[in-house]
VMD Tcl script that draws the C-alpha trace (Angstrom):
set ca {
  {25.35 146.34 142.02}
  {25.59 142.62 142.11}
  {28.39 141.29 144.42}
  {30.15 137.80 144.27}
  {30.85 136.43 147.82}
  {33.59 133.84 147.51}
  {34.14 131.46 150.54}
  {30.61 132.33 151.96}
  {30.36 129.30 154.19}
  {33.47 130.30 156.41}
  {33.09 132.73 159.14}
  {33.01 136.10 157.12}
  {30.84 134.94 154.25}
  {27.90 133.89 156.53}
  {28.14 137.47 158.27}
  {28.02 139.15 154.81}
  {24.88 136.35 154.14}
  {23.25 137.35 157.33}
  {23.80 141.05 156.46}
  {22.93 141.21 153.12}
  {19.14 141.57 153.51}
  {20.01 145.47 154.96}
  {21.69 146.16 152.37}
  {18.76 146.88 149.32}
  {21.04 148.44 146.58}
  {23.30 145.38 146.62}
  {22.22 142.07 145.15}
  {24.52 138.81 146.18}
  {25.52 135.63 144.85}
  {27.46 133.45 147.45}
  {29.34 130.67 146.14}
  {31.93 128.78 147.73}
  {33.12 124.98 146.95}
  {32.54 122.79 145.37}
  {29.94 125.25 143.07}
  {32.84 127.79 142.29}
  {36.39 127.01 141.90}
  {38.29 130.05 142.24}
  {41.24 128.71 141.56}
  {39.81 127.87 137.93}
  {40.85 130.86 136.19}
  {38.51 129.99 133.24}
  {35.71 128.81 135.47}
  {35.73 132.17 137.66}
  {35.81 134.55 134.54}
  {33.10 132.78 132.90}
  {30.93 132.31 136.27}
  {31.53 136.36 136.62}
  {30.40 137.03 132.98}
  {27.41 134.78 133.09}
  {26.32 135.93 136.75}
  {26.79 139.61 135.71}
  {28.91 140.43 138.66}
  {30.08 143.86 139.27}
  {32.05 143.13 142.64}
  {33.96 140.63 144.33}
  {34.41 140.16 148.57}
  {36.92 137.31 148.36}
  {36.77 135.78 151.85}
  {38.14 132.55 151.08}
  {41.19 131.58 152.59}
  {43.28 128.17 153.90}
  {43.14 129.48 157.52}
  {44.45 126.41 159.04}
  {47.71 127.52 160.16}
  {49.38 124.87 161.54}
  {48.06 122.37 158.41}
  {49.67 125.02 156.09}
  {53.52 124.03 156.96}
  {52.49 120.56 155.75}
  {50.37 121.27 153.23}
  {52.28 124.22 151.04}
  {50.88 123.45 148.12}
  {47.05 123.63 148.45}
  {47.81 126.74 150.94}
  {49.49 128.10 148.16}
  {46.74 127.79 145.66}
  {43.81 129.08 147.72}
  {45.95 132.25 149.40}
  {47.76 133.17 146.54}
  {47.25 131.75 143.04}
  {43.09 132.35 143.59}
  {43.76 135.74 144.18}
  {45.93 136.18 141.39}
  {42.58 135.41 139.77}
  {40.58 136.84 141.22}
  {42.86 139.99 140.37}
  {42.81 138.92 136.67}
  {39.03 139.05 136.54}
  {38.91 142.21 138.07}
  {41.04 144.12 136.04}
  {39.59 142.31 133.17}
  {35.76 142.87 133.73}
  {36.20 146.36 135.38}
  {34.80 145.19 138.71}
  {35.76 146.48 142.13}
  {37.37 143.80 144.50}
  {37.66 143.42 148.13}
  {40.26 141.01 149.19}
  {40.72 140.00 153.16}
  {44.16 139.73 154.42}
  {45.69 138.68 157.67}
  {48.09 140.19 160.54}
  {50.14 136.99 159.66}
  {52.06 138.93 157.23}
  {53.82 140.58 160.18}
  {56.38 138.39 162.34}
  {55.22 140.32 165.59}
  {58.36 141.82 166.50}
  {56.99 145.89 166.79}
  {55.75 147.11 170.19}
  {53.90 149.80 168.44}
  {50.41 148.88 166.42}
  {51.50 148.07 162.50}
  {50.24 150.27 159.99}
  {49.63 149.47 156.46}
  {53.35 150.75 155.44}
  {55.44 149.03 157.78}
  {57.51 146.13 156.64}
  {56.10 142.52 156.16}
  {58.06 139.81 157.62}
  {55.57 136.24 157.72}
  {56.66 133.43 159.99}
  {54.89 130.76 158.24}
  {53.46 129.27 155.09}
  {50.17 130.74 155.91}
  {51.33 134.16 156.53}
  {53.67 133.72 153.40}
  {50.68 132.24 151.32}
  {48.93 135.57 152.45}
  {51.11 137.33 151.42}
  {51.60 136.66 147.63}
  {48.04 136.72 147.65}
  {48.48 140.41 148.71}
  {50.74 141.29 146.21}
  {48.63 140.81 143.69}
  {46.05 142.79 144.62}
  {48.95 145.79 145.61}
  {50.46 145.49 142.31}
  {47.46 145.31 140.18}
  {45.59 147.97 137.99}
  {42.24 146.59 139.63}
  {39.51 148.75 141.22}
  {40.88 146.85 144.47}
  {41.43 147.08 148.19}
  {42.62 144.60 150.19}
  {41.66 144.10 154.61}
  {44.27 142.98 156.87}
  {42.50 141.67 160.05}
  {43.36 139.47 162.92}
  {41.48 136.86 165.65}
  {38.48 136.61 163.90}
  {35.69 135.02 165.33}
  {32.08 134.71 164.78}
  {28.58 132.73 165.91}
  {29.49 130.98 162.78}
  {32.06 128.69 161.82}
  {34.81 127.14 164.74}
  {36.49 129.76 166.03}
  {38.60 131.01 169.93}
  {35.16 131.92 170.88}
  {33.64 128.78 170.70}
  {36.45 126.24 171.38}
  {36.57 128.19 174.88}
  {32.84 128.23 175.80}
  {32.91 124.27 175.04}
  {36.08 124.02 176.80}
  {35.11 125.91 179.68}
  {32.35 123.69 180.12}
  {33.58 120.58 180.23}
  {36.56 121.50 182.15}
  {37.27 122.91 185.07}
  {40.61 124.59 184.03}
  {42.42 125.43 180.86}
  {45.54 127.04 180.32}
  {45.64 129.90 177.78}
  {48.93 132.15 176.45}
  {49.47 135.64 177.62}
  {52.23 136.47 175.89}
  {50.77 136.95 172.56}
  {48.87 140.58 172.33}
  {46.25 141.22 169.91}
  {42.99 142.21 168.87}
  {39.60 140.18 168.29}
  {37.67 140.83 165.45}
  {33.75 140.29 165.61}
  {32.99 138.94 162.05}
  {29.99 140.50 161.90}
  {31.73 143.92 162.69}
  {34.19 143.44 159.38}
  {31.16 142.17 157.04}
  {29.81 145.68 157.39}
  {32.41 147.19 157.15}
  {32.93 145.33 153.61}
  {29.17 145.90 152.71}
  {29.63 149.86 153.75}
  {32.70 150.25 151.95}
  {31.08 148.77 148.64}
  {27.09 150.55 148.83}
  {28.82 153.82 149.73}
  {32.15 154.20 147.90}
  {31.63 155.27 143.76}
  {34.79 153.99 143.53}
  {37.79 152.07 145.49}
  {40.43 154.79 144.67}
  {42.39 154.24 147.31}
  {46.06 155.29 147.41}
  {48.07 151.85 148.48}
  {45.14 150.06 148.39}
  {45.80 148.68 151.67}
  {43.80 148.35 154.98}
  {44.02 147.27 158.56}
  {40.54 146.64 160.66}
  {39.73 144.69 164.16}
  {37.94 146.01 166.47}
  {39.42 148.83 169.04}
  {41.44 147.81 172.13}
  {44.32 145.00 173.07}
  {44.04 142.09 174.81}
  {45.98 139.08 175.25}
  {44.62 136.01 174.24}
  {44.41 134.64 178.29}
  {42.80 137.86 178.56}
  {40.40 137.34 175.90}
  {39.40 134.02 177.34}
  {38.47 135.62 180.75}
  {36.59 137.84 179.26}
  {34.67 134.86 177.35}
  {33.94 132.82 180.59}
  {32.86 135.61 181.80}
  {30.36 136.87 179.19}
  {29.03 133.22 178.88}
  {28.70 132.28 182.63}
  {30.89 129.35 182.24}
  {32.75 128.41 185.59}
  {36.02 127.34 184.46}
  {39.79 128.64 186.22}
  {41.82 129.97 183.12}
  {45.49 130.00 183.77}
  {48.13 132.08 181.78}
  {51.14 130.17 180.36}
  {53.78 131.57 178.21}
  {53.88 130.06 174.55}
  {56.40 128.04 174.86}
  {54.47 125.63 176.72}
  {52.19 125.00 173.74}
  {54.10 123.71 171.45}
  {52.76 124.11 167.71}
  {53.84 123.80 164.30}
  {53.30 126.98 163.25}
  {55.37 130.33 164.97}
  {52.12 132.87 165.66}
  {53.42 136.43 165.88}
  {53.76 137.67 169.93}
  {52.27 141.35 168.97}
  {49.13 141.61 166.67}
  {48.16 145.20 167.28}
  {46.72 146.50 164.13}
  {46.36 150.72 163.70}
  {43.13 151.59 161.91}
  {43.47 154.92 161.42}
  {43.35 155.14 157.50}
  {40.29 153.11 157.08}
  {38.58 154.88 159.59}
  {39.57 158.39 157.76}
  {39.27 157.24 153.75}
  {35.76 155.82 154.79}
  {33.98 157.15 157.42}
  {33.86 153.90 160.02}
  {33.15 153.90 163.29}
  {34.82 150.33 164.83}
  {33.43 148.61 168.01}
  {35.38 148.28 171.33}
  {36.06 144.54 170.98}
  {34.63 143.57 174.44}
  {31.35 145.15 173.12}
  {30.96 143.21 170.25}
  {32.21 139.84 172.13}
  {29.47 140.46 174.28}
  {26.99 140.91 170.95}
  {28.39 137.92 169.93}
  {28.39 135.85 172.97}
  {24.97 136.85 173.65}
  {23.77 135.35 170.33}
  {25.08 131.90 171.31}
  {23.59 132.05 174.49}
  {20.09 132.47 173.03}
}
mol new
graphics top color blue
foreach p $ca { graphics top sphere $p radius 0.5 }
foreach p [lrange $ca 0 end-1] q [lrange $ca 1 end] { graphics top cylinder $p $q radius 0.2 }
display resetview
């Protein structure tokens, strides 16, 4: 089966790249801009028929969440109109599709970890963008799934990880929120999941066609950061301070706990403790 990886140069496309070799009965094309336009309805269906593509991992996104209250409209297009799409292509070509989603879509008001049914309430453009993206993968006839996930980070791309390993070492303090509760995600850890989902599943027949995964465990993000300084042996004092004392554009949801229940029982997965994989990850920068 010959997949289409869309945004490969970002964080989750270069996990799927690095991956893809252990995969053997999956053959990839990665593409991301300027090669492949997604939001070209006519390029992308004729780039799918020429390529022969069978399946889709859409992992492009406009993840800069602060940018996106300024810039609605190109937010808009990448988060929502490309996946309309990509949707279109899929339902029209017969392929299965795998679009990735974000905990953005929740305002972080429950004290309980969300599940794929509870209500969406976004704060922001992003999370809003995200959203209509979603609901055209929720509402089409597609062979389609779509990811929720949340703090991703990876040894590729810029990412909480690596701002705080830099930071920590030119610094000798930084102040970092604690009350805004979580889960990381090791990039890495979602790519196979996507890959595992795809070489394994016949077909993505999958009753709501929605999905949470991030790795297991909560943390808040001054917790995180410890943990990081840690891991990486960087002697720097981290001190917690409530959000309100950084000041951003964007609102960020207080409580990011996703439950992973269903993907875990439709597909088989196993998910890492997230201080586990940090330390994978962390360990692979440090080499």
């Amino acid at each position: 089966m010959k997949i289409l990886v869309t945004g490969s140069n970002g964080q989750l496309g270069s996990e799927i790249k690095a991956l893809s070799s252990t995969y053997p009965v999956l053959e990839f094309v990665f593409s991301d801009l300027p090669e492949l336009d997604i939001c070209n309805f006519a390029l992308l269906s004729d780039f799918v028929k020429e390529n022969k593509i069978r399946a889709i991992i859409n992992c492009a996104a406009y993840t800069a969440v602060d940018k996106a209250e300024e810039d609605v409209e190109t937010a808009g297009l990448v988060n929502a109109s490309a996946v309309g799409n990509l949707v279109s292509v899929a339902e029209e070509q017969d392929l299965k599709l795998i679009h990735v989603s974000t905990d953005y879509v929740f305002d972080g008001t429950s004290h309980m970890p969300y599940t794929e049914n509870m209500p969406v309430s976004p704060l922001g453009v992003y999370g809003t963008t995200k959203r209509k993206g979603e609901e055209f993968v929720i509402n089409s006839s597609a062979e389609a799934i779509l990811i929720r996930t949340s703090w991703l980070y990876s040894t590729f791309g810029n990412n909480f990880v690596k701002t705080m390993l830099r930071l920590g070492n030119e610094r000798e303090s930084l102040g970092v929120i604690f009350d805004q509760v979580g889960t990381p995600t090791y990039a890495r850890d979602l790519a196979q999941t996507c890959l595992d989902i795809l070489s394994k599943s016949e077909r993505l027949d999958t009753k709501g066609k929605v999905y949470h995964f991030s790795n297991e465990g909560v943390v808040s993000w001054y917790d995180f950061a410890k943990a990081i300084m840690t891991m990486g042996e960087v002697d720097c004092l981290v001190n917690p301070i409530e959000s309100k004392e950084y000041p951003i554009p964007a609102a960020r949801p207080h409580y990011s706990v996703l439950n992973k229940s269903k993907i875990k029982a439709d597909f088989g997965i196993r998910i890492p403790y997230w201080r586990d994989s940090l330390k994978e990850c962390i360990d692979k920068l440090m080499k």
